[in-house]
C-alpha positions in Angstrom: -62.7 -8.4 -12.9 -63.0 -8.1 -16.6 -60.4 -8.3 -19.5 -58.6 -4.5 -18.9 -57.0 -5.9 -15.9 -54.8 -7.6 -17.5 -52.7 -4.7 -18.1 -49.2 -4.9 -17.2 -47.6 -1.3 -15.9 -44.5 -0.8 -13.9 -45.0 0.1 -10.1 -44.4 3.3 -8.6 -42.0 1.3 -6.4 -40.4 0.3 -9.5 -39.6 3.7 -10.6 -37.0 6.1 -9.4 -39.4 9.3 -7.9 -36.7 11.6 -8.9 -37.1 10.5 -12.6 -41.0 9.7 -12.8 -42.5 10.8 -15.8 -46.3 10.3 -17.6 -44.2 8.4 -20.1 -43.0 6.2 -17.9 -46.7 4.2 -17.2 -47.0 2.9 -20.5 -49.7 5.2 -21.6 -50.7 5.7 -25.2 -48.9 7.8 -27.5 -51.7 9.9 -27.7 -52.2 10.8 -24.7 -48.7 12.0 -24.1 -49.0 13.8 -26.8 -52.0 15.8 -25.4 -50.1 15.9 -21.8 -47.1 17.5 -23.9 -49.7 19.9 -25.3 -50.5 21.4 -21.8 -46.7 21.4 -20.7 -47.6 18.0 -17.6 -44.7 16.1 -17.4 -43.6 14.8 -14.2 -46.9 13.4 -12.8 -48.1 14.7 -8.8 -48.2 11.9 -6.0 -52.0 11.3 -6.4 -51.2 10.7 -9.7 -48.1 8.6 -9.1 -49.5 6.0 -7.0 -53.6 6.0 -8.6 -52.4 5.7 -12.3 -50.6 2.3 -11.6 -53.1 0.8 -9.6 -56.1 1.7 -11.7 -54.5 0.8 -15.0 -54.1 -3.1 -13.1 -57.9 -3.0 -12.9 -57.6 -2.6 -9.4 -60.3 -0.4 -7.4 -59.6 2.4 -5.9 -60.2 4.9 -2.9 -58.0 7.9 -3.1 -57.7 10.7 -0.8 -55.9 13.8 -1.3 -55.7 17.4 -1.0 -58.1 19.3 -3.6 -56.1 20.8 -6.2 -53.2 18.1 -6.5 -54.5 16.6 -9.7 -56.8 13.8 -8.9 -59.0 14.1 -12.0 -56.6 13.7 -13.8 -55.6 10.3 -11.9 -58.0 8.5 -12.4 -58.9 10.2 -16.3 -55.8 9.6 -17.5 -55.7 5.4 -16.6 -59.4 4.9 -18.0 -58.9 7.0 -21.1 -55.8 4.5 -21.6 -58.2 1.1 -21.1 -60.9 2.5 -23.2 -57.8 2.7 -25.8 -58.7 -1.2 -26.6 -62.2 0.0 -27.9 -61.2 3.0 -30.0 -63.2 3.3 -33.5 -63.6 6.0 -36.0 -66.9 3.9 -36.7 -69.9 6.5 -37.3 -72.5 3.2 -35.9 -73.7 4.5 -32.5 -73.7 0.5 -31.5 -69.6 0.9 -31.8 -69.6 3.5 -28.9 -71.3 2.3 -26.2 -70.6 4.0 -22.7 -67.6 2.4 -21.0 -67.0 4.8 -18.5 -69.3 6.7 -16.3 -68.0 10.1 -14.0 -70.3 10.8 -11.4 -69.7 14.6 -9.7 -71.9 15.9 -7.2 -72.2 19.3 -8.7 -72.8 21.1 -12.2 -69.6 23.1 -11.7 -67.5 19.8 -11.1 -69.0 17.7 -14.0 -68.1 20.4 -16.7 -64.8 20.9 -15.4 -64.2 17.6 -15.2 -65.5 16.6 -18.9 -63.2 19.8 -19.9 -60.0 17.9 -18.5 -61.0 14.4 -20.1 -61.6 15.6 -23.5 -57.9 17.5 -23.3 -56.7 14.5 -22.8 -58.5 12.1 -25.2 -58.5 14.8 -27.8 -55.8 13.1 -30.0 -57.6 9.9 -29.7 -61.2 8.4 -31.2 -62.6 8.1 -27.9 -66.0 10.1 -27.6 -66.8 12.0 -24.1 -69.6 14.2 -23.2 -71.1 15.8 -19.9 -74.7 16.2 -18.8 -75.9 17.8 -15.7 -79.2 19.6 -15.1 -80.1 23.4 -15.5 -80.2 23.5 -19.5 -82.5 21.7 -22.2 -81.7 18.4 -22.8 -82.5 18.1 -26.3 -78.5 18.7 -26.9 -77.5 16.2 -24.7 -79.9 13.5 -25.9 -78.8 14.2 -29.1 -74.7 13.6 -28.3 -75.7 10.6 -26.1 -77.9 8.7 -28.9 -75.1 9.4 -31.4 -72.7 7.1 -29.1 -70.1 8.0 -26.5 -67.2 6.0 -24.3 -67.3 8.3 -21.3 -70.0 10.2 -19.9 -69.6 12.9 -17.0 -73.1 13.5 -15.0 -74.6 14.7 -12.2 -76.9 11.6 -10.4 -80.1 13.7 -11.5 -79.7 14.2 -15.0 -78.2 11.1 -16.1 -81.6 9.5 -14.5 -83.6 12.0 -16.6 -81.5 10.6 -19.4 -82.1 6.9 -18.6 -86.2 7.5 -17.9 -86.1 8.7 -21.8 -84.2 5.9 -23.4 -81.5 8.0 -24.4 -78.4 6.4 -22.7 -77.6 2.6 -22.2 -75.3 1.7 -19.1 -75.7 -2.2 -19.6 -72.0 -2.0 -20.7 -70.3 0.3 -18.3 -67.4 -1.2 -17.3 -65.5 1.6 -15.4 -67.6 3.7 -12.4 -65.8 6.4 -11.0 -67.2 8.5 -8.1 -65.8 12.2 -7.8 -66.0 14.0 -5.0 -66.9 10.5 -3.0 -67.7 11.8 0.2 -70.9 14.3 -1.1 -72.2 11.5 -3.9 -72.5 8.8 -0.8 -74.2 12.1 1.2 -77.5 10.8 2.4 -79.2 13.2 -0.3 -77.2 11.9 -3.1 -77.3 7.9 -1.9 -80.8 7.2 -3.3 -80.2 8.3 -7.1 -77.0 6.7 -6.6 -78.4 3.5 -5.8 -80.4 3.6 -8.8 -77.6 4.0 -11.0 -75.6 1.1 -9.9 -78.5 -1.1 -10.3 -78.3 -0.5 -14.0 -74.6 -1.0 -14.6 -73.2 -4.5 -14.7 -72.3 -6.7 -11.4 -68.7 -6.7 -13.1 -66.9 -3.7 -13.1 -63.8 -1.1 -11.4 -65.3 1.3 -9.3 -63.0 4.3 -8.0 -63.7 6.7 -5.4 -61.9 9.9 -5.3 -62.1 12.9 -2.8 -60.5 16.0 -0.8 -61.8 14.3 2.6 -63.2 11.1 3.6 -64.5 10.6 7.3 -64.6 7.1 8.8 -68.9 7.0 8.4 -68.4 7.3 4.6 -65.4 5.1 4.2 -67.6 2.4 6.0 -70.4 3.4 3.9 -68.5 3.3 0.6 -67.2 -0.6 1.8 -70.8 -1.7 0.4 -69.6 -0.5 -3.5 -66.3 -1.1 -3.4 -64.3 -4.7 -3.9 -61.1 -4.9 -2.2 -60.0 -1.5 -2.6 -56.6 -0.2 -2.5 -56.9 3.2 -0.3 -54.5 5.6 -1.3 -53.7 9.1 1.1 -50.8 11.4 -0.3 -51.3 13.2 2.9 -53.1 12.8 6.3 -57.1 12.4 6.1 -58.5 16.2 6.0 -55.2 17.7 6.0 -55.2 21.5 4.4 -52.0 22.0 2.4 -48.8 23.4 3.8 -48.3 26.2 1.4 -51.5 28.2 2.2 -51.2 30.3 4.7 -54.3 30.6 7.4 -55.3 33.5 9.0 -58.5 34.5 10.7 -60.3 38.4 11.8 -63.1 38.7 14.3 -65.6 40.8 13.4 -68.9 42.2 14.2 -71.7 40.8 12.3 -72.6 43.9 10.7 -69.1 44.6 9.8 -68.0 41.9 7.4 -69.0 43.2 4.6 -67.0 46.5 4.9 -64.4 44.3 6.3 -64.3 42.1 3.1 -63.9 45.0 0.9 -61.3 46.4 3.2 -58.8 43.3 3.1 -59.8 43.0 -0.8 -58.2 47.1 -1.1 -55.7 47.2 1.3 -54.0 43.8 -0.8 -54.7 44.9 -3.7 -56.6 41.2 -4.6 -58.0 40.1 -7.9 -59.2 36.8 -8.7 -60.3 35.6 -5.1 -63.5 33.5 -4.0 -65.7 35.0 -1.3 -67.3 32.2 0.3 -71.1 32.8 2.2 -73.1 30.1 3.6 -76.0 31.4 2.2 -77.6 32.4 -1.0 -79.0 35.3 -0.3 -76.0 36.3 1.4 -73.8 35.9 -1.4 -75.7 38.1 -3.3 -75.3 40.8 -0.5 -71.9 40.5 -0.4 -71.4 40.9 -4.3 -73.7 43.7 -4.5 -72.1 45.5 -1.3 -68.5 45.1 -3.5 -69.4 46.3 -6.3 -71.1 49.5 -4.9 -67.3 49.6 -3.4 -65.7 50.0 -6.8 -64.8 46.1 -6.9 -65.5 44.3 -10.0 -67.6 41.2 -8.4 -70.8 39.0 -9.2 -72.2 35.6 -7.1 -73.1 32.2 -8.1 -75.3 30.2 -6.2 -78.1 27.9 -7.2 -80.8 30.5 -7.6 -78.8 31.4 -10.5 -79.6 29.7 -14.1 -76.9 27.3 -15.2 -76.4 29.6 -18.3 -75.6 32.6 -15.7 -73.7 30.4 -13.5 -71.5 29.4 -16.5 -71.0 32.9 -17.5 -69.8 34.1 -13.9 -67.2 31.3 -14.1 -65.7 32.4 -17.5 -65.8 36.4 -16.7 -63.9 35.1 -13.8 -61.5 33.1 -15.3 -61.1 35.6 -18.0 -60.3 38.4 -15.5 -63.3 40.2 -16.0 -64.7 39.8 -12.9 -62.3 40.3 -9.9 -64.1 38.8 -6.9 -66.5 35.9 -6.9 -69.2 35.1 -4.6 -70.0 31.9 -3.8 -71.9 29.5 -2.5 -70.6 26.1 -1.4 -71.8 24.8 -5.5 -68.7 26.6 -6.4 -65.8 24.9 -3.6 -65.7 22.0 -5.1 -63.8 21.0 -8.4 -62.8 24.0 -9.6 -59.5 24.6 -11.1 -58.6 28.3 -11.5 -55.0 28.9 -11.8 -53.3 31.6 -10.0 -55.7 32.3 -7.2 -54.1 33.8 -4.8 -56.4 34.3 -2.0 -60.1 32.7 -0.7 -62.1 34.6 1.9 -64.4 32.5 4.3 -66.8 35.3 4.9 -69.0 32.7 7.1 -67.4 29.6 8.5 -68.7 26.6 6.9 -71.3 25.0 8.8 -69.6 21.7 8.0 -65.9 21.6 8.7 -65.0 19.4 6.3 -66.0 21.9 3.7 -63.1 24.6 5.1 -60.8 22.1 4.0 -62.9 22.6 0.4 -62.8 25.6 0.0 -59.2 27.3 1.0 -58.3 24.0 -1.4 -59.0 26.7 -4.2 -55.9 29.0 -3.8 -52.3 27.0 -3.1 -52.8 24.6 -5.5 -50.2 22.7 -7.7 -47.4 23.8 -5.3 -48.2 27.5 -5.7 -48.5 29.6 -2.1 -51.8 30.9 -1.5 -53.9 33.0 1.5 -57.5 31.7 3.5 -59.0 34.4 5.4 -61.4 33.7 7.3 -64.4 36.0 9.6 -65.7 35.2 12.6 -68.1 36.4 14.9 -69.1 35.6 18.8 -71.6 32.9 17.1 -69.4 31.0 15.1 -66.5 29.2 18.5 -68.3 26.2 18.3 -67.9 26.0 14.3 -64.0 27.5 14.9 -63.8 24.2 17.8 -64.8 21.7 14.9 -62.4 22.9 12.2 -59.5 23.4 14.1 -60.0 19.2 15.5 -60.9 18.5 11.8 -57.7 20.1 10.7 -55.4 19.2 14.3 -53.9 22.8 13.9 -54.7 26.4 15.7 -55.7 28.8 12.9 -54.0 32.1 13.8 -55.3 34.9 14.9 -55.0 38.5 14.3 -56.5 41.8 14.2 -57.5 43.7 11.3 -55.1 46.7 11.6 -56.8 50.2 10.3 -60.2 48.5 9.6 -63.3 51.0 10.4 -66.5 49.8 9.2 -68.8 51.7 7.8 -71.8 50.9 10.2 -69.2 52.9 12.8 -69.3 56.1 10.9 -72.9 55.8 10.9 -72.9 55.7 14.6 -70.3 58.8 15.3 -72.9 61.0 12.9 -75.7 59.7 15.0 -73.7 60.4 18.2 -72.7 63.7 17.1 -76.7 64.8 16.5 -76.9 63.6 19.6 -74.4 65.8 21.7 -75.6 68.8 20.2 -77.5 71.5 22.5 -81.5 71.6 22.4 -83.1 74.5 20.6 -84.0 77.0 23.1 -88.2 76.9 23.7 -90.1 79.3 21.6 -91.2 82.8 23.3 -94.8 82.2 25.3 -96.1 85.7 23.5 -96.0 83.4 20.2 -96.9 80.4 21.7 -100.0 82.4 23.5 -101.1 84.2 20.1 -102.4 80.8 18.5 -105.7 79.6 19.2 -106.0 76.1 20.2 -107.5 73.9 18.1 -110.0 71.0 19.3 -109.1 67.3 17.2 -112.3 67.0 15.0 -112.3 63.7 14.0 -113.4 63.2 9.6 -117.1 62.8 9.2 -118.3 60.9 6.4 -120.9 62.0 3.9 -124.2 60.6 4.3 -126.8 60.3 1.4 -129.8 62.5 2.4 -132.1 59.2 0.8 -131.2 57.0 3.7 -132.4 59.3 6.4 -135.8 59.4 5.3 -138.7 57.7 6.7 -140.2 54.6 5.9 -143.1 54.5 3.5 -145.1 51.9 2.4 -145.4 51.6 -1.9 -148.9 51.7 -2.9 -150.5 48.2 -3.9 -150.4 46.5 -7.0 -153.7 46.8 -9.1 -154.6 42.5 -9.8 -153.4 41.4 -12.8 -155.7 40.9 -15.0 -156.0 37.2 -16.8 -155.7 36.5 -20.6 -159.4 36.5 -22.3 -160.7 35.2 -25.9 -160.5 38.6 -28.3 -163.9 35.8 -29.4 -165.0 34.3 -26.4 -164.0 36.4 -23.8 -163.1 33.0 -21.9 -159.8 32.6 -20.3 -157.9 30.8 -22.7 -156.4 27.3 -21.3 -153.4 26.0 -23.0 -154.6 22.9 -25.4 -152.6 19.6 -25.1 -151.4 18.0 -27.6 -149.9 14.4 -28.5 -147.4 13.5 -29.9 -145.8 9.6 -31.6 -142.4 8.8 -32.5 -143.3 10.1 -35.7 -144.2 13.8 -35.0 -147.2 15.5 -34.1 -150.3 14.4 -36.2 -151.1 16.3 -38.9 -154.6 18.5 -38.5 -156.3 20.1 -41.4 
């Protein structure tokens, strides 16, 4: 395909699995050395089978459960071909882009440029991220001064392209994250547009949580002989999270939320709405509760957005409120619980978003709320998934909305007052409704009367003549009037 595939790595066959290590797929000093710095050392099965295969040049469609390390599968191999291009030259011309990251979402795009520049941080190789939502200036900036690997979202990077500010005539590595939502009907045009720039000759890679058979037919139009790869089965949810699910009354789930975040004693958990406006509900609901929460969904500013995310991961914020933006991509270690307060509309996204808690081998809770309404979206995860979600009742759990009606019940079993005594009743005179009158100016009611008539106006006489004076006409040439003496 082009001259990086001539790399020769052992196979995963090759190696022992009990003794696999990052060191043993011939990658660069430096970037062992920034793997040591974050403690990696034995590599996960995504990684283990995509490393390999992408550092032969090969492409690639990998599927497998979110949160078992594909970004770093597919970062680690390209940051290891882009090794042949390394310069400390300060010439923009010397770092063109080689690599291009395409995530579907803001969130994803700046965690993802997070994890590649850990990993390239010992080396010369430049990276930077641009997604929509803040001023560009910055970006155009970074992008003009050269870089090998660019993260984006499809919409900015075309921003980026319609000002002359990025060149992808010499990409040479596409990779697609979160495959299934780029090749989303929404996403395919822009996408479209962006592989017409790069060059005919190039590895493409397509990684994801979930791919359905439409979108792996779909994605057989971008990529070239592809080597599929499945760690486990297609839209499997992991093993070590632990799926439970309440039914509810509508008007209950909030309290019911805030009841299973008390009663175990939760921190650092993602309530997941289907809506925006619900999210912010539910956040402002919890925090009236006591709990420390706030939402993020796309109404909110990508400055705000960002700042939920770190108070989260810093602990500040407890509970986070979220829209589907936020159930893809994100890595927040030690999460040990995600609450569906709405089933997903689209089934594939369950599998998404109870991806956040149980990842890298840790054990991990997904509750989930349901109402009458939502069977027929229950039906289509459960197929989805081939397993029965179990069920169970939420023991001790008394909304709120039920106290209201036991006050209201209890007004209404009290006795009636007793009628008043007729001798009061008798005693006041009864008054007539007398409907407002409006005040009337006295002017209006008089009668008609003719104004007297105008004496004649007289016309203008001669003080001299006493001749009605006619206006005189005069002529005039292109010069100016002529001159009388």
């Amino acid at each position: 395909m082009h001259n990086m595939t001539e790399t020769s790595v052992p196979t995963v066959a090759e190696l022992a699995a009990d003794t696999l290590r990052f060191d043993s797929f011939g990658l660069a000093p430096e970037i062992l050395r920034a793997l040591n710095d974050q403690g990696y050392v034995h590599p996960t099965p995504i990684q283990a089978q995509a490393i390999p295969v992408v550092l032969q040049g090969r492409d690639v469609m990998g599927a497998a459960q979110t949160g078992t390390g594909k970004t770093a599968g597919f970062s680690l191999p390209i940051i290891q071909l882009l090794m042949a291009h390394a310069n400390t030259s300060a010439s923009p011309a010397r770092h063109p882009v080689r690599a291009l990251i395409l995530t579907p979402t803001r969130e994803l795009a700046d965690q993802v440029a997070e994890n590649v520049k850990a990993y390239s941080r010992h080396t010369p190789l430049r990276a930077t991220v641009v997604f929509g939502g803040v001023d560009m200036a910055p970006q155009t900036a970074i992008l003009r001064n050269g870089v090998e690997i660019v993260i984006a979202t499809p919409g900015r990077l075309l921003d980026h392209v319609a000002q002359k500010s990025v060149n992808l005539s010499q990409t040479q590595i596409l990779i697609m994250d979160e495959a299934d939502r780029m090749l989303d009907m929404g996403f395919l045009p822009d996408l479209q547009r962006i592989i017409n720039l790069l060059p005919k000759q190039r590895q493409n890679l397509m990684f994801s949580a979930t791919f359905s058979p439409e979108i792996k037919k779909l994605s057989a139009s971008f990529l070239n002989d592809p080597v599929t790869i499945e760690v486990a089965r297609s839209n499997a949810t992991a093993e070590n999270v632990t799926q439970v699910l309440y039914k509810v009354q509508e008007d209950e789930k909030r309290d019911a939320v805030a009841f299973i975040i008390r009663e175990r004693g939760l921190k650092q958990v993602i309530v997941f709405s289907n809506t925006k406006i619900g999210a912010s509900r539910v956040a402002v609901h919890l925090v009236k509760q006591g709990i420390k929460a706030t939402a993020i969904h796309g109404d909110k500013s990508q400055q705000e957005r960002m700042a939920a995310l770190e108070a989260f991961k810093r602990g500040e914020v407890e509970i986070l409120v979220a829209t589907d933006v936020a159930a893809r991509g994100l890595d927040i270690s030690e999460m040990p619980c995600v609450i569906n307060f709405d089933l997903p509309y689209n089934a594939e996204d369950y599998v998404h978003r109870i991806g956040r808690t149980g990842r890298a081998g840790a054990k991990g809770d997904a509750i989930s709320l349901h109402t009458d309404k939502d069977e027929r979206l229950l039906v289509d995860i459960e197929k989805l998934i081939k397993q029965k979600i179990v069920r169970l009742q939420l023991a001790g759990f008394i909304a709120t909305s039920l106290h209201t009606e036991r006050k209201s019940a209890s007004f209404a079993d009290r006795p009636e007052r007793s009628p008043r005594p007729a001798e009061r009743t008798a005693e006041r005179p009864v008054r007539s409704y007398q409907p407002p009158r409006e005040k009337v100016d006295p002017w209006f009611l008089k009668p008609y009367e003719p104004s007297a008539s105008p004496a004649p106006s007289k016309p203008l006489l001669s003080n001299a003549t006493n001749e009605v004076l006619k206006p005189q006409k005069k002529a005039a040439l292109l010069g100016g009037f002529v001159k009388t003496n």
